[in-house]
C-alpha positions in Angstrom: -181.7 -5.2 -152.8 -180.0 -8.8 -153.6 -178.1 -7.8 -156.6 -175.1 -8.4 -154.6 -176.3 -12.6 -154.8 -174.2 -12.1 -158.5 -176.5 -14.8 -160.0 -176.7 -15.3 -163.9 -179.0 -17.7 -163.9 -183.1 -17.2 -164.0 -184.3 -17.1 -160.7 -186.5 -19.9 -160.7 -183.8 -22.5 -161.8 -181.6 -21.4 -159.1 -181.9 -22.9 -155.7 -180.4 -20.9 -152.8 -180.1 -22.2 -149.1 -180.7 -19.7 -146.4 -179.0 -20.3 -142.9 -182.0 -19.1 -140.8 -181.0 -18.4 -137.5 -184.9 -17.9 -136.4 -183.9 -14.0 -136.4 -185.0 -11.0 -138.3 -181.9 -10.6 -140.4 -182.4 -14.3 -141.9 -186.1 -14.3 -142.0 -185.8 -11.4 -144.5 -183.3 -12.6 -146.2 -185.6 -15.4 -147.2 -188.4 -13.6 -147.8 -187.1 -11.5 -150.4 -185.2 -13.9 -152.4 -188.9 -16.2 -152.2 -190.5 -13.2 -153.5 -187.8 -12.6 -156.4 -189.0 -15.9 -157.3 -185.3 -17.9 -156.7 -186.1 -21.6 -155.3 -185.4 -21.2 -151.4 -184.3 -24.1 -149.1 -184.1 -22.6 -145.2 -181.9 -24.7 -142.8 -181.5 -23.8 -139.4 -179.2 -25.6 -137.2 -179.6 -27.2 -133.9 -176.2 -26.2 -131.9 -176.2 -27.0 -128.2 -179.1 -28.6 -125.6 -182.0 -26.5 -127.2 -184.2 -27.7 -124.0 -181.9 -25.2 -121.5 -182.5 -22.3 -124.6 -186.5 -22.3 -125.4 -187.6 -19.4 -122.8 -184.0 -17.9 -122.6 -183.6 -14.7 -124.0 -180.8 -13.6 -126.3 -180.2 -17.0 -127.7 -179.9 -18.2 -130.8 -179.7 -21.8 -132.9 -181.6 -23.6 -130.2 -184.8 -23.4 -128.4 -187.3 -20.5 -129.8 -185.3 -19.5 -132.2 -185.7 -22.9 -134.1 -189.7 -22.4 -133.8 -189.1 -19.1 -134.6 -187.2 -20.5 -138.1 -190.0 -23.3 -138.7 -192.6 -20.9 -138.5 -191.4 -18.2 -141.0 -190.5 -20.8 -143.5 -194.1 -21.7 -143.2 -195.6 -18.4 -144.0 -193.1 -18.7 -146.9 -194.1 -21.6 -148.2 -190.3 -23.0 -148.4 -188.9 -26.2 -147.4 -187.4 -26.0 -144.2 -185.1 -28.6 -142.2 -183.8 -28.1 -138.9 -180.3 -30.5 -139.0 -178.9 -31.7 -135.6 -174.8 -30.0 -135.7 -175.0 -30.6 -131.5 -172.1 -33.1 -131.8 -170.5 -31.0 -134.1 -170.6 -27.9 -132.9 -169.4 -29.6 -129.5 -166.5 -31.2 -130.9 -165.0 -27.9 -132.9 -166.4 -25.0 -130.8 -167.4 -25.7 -126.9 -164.3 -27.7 -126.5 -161.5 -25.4 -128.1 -163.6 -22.5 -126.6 -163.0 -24.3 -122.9 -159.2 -25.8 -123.4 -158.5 -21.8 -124.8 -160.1 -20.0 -121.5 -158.0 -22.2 -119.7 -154.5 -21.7 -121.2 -155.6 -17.8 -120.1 -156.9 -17.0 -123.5 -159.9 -15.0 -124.4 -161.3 -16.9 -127.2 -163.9 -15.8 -129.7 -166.2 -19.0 -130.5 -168.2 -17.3 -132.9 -165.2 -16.8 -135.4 -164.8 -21.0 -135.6 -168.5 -21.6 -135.6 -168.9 -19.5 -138.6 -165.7 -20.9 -140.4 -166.1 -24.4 -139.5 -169.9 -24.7 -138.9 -172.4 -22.7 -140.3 -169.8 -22.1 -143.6 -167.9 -25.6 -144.2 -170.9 -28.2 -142.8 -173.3 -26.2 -143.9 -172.3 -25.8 -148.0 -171.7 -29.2 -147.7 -175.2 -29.5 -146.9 -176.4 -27.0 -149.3 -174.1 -28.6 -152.4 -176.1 -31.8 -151.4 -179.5 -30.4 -152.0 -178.5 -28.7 -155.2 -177.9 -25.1 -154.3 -176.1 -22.7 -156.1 -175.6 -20.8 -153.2 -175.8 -20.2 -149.8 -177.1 -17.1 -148.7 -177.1 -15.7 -144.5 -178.0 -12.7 -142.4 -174.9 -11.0 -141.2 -173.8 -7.5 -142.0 -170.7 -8.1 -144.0 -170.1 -7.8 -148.2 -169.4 -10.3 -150.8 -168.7 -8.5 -154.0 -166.9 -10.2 -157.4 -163.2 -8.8 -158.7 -162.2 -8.2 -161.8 -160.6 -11.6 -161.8 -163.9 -13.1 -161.5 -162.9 -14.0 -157.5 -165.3 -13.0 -154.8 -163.6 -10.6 -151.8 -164.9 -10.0 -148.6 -165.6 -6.3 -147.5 -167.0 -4.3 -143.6 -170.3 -3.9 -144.0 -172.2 0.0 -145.0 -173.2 0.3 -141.8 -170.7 0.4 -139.3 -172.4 0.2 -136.0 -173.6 -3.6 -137.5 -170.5 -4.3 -139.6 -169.7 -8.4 -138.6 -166.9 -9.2 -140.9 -164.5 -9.4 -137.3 -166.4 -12.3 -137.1 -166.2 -13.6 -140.8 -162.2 -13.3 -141.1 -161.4 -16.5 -141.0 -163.5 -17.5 -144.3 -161.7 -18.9 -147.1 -161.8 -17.8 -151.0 -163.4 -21.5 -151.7 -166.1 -20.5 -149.1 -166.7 -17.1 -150.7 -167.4 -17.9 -154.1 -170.1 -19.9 -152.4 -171.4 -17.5 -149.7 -173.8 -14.2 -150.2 -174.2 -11.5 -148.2 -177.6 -9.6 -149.3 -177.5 -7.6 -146.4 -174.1 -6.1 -146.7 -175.6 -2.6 -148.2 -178.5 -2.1 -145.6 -178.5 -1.2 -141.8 -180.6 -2.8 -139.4 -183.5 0.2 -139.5 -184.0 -0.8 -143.0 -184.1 -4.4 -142.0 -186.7 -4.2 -139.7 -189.1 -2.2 -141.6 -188.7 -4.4 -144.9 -189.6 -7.3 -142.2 -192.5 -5.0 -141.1 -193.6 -4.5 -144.8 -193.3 -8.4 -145.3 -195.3 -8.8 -142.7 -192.6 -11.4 -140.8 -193.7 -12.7 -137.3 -190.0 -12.0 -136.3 -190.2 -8.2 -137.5 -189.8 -6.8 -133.7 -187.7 -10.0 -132.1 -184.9 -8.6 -129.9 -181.0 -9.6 -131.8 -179.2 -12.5 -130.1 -176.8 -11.4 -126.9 -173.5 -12.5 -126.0 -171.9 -16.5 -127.0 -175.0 -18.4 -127.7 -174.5 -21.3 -126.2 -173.0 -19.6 -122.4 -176.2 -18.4 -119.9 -176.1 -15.6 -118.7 -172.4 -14.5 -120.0 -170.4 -17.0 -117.2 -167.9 -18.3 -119.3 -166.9 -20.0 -115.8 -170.3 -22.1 -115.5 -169.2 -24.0 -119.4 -166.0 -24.6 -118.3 -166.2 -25.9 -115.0 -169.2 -28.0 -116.7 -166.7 -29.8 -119.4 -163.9 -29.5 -117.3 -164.6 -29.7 -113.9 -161.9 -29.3 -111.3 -159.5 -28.0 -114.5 -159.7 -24.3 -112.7 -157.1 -23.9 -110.3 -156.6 -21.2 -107.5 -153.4 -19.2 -107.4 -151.9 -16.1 -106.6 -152.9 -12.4 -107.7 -149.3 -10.8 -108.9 -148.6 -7.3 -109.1 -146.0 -7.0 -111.9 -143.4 -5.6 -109.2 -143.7 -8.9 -108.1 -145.8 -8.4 -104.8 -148.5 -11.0 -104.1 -151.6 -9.1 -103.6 -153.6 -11.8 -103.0 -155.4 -15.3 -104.3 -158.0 -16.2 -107.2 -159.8 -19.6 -107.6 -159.2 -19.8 -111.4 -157.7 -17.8 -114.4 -160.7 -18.6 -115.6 -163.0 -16.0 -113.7 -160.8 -13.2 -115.1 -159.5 -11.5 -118.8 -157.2 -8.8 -119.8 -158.5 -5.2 -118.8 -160.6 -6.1 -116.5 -161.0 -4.2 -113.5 -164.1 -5.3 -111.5 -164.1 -8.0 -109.0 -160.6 -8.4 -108.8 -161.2 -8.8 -104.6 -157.9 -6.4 -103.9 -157.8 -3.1 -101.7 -154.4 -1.6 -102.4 -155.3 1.9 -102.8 -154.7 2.5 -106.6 -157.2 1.3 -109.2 -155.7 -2.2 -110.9 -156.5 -4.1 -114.0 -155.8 -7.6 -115.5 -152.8 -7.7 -117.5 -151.7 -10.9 -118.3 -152.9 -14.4 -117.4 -150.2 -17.0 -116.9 -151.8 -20.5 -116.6 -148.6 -22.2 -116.2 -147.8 -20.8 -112.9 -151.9 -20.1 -112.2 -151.3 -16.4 -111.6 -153.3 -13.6 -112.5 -151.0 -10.9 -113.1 -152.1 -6.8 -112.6 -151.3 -3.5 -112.9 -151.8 -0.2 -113.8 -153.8 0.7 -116.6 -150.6 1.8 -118.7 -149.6 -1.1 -118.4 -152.4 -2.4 -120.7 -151.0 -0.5 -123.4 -150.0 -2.9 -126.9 -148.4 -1.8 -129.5 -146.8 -5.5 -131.1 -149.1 -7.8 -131.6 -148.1 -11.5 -133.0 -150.9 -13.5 -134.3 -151.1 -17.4 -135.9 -153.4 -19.4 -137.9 -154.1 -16.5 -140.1 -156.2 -16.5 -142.8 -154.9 -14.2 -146.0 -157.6 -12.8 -148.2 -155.6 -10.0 -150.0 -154.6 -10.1 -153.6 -150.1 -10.0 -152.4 -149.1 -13.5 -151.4 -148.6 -12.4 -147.8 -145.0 -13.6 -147.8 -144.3 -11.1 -150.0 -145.0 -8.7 -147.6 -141.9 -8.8 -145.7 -140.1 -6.9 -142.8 -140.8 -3.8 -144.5 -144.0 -3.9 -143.6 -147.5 -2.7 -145.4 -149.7 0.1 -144.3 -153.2 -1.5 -143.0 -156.3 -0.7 -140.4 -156.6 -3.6 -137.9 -159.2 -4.3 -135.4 -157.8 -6.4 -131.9 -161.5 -6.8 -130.3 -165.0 -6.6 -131.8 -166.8 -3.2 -130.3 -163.3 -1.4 -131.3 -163.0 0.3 -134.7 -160.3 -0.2 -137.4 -156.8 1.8 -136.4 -153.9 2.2 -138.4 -151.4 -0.5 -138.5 -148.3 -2.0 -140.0 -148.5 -5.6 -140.7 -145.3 -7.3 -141.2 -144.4 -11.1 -142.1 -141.3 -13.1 -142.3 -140.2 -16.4 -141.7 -140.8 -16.1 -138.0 -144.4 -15.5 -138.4 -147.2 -12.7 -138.7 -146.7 -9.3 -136.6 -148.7 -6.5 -136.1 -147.4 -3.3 -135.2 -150.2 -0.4 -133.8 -149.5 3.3 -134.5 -151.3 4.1 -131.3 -151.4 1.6 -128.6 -154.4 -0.3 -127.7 -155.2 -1.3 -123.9 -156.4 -5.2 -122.9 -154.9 -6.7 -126.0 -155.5 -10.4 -125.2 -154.3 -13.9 -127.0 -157.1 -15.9 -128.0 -159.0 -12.9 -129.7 -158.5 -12.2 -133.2 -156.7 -9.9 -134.8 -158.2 -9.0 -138.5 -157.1 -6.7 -140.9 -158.3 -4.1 -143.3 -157.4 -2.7 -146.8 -157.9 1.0 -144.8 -160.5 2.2 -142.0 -163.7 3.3 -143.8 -166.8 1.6 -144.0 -167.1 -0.9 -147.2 -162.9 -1.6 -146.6 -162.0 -4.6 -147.9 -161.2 -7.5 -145.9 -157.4 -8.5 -146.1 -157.7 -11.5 -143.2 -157.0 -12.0 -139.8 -155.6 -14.3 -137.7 -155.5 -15.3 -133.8 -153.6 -13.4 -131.1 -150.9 -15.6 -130.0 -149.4 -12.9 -128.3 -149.5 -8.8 -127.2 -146.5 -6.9 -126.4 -147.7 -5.4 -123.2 -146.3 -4.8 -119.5 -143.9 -7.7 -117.8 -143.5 -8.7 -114.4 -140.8 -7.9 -112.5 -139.1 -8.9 -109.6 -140.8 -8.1 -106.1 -139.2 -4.6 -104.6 -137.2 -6.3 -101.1 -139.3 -6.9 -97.9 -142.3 -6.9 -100.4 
């Protein structure tokens, strides 16, 4: 099963930390590499106010899920250290996550907790207590090149397949980070954890952004920033005011629901514009993107990406998590990284990440990914007269 930890060394003298999350996929994770005989460490991270968390389902890094953690690493027989990232975690993910929702992004926390948190703090952590590596839970692949670099890959099974979230991490991180359960799906999971007789074996998997109740992005925001939210209008993008909204906030590209409006034709959410405070709709055609411009990217693949150029280079790109990879031409030049869909995609929004793909099957390798900064889509124009 763990041949993919790519470890030359006897088990025993090699120490590997294991970010346990107090889930299944971690807890077995551990387990295994204990009973291969390698010299496990667990450390599970406190993220946000665990007190709000303990009887909260669907959460994760707080609450149960650390007593979850503690007790599996018991059964074990493994050191195990719960480290307080609360400050942290605050500082590069709650805050960015609430400035982004309010410039009318849709922001993806989980992306810059993984890069910044679980994957820089946290190997920091593990090179202090003398691990080799440091080994995690998620569904993605690590495998060695032929250079003796490590490249990221989707996972086997596609339906669990987390790499959308693991874009952003760096070659430096990867020759540090293993994946054991890149080859396995999460039936196969659960009965090893049956077989290993782990409390956790039967625990439901962790819903929506950890550290946001319920799903109401709203409640966080008007939390850290309260009175930041402010009401405008609700544009048509003929330019008629349909009606008012109390914060870009409460809305996100594609969305349908809730929008308040009774104009006869079904409307959706196609651009937020938090300079003027106006949620701008339309018809669902209007969604459709087939240009997408993204920043701060991350470049795995083997071509320096300037090399690319305007010619562009055949790739499979995903523009929101539950979507599969679609074709795609990825294009760079001097005035940044663009994106150009064969087939256009509806409710492409900035703040979610764009990440690419060496092709669309499952195992494809991971080329990088970087943020939306912008999607090509429909543009408002002026109001028709006695609108």
């Amino acid at each position: 099963m763990l041949n993919s930890l790519d470890l030359p060394k006897d088990p025993a003298a090699t120490r590997v930390v294991v970010a346990m999350s107090g889930g299944v996929d971690s807890s077995v994770v551990a387990a295994v590499l204990k009973r291969e005989g390698y010299d496990v460490v667990g450390i599970t991270l406190q993220l946000y106010d665990h007190g709000a968390a303990v009887h909260r389902k669907g959460a994760c890094c707080a609450g149960q899920d650390i007593h979850d953690a503690r007790r599996v690493a018991d059964a074990l027989d493994i050191p195990h250290y719960v480290l307080d990232y609360e400050a942290r975690f605050r500082e590069a993910v709650i805050e960015p996550f609430a400035e982004s929702y309010l410039a009318g992004e849709t922001p993806i926390p989980c992306v810059e907790c993984n890069r910044a948190i679980k994957f820089r703090d946290l190997l920091s952590t593990a090179s202090e207590l003398g691990a080799d590596v440091l080994a995690t839970g998620h569904y993605v692949a690590s495998r060695r090149l032929a250079d003796g670099r490590r490249a990221l890959f989707r996972a086997a099974d596609p339906e669990r397949d987390q790499s959308y979230f693991l874009y952003a991490t760096t070659p430096e991180q990867l020759a540090r980070l293993r994946f054991p359960l890149g080859e396995r799906d999460k039936a196969e999971t659960r009965a090893l954890a049956r077989d290993l007789g782990l409390s956790v074996a039967d625990k439901a998997d962790s819903q929506d952004i950890c550290f946001v109740p319920q799903g109401r992005y709203s409640d966080i925001i008007d939390r850290l920033k309260p009175g930041a939210a402010q009401p405008g209008d609700i544009v048509h993008l003929d330019g008629r005011v349909l009606g008012r909204h109390d914060g870009i906030i409460h809305y996100t590209v594609g969305q349908r629901r809730g929008l308040g409006l009774s104009v006869g034709e079904p409307l959706y959410v196609v651009r937020l514009d938090a300079e003027a405070a106006r949620v701008v709709v339309g018809p669902r055609a209007a969604l459709a993107t087939r240009v997408v411009r993204i920043t701060d990217v991350n470049w795995l693949g083997d071509e320096p990406l300037d090399r690319i150029g305007p010619q562009g280079r055949e790739v499979a790109v995903r523009v929101r998590s539950t979507r599969a990879p679609r074709p795609a031409l990825l294009r760079a030049s001097s005035e940044g990284v663009e994106v150009e869909l064969l087939a256009p995609e509806d409710g492409v929004s900035p703040g979610q990440a764009c990440v690419i793909y060496d092709g669309d099957a499952p195992r494809a390798r991971v080329l990088g990914g970087g943020t939306i900064l912008r999607a090509h889509a429909g543009a408002l124009r002026p109001a028709p007269a006695g609108a």
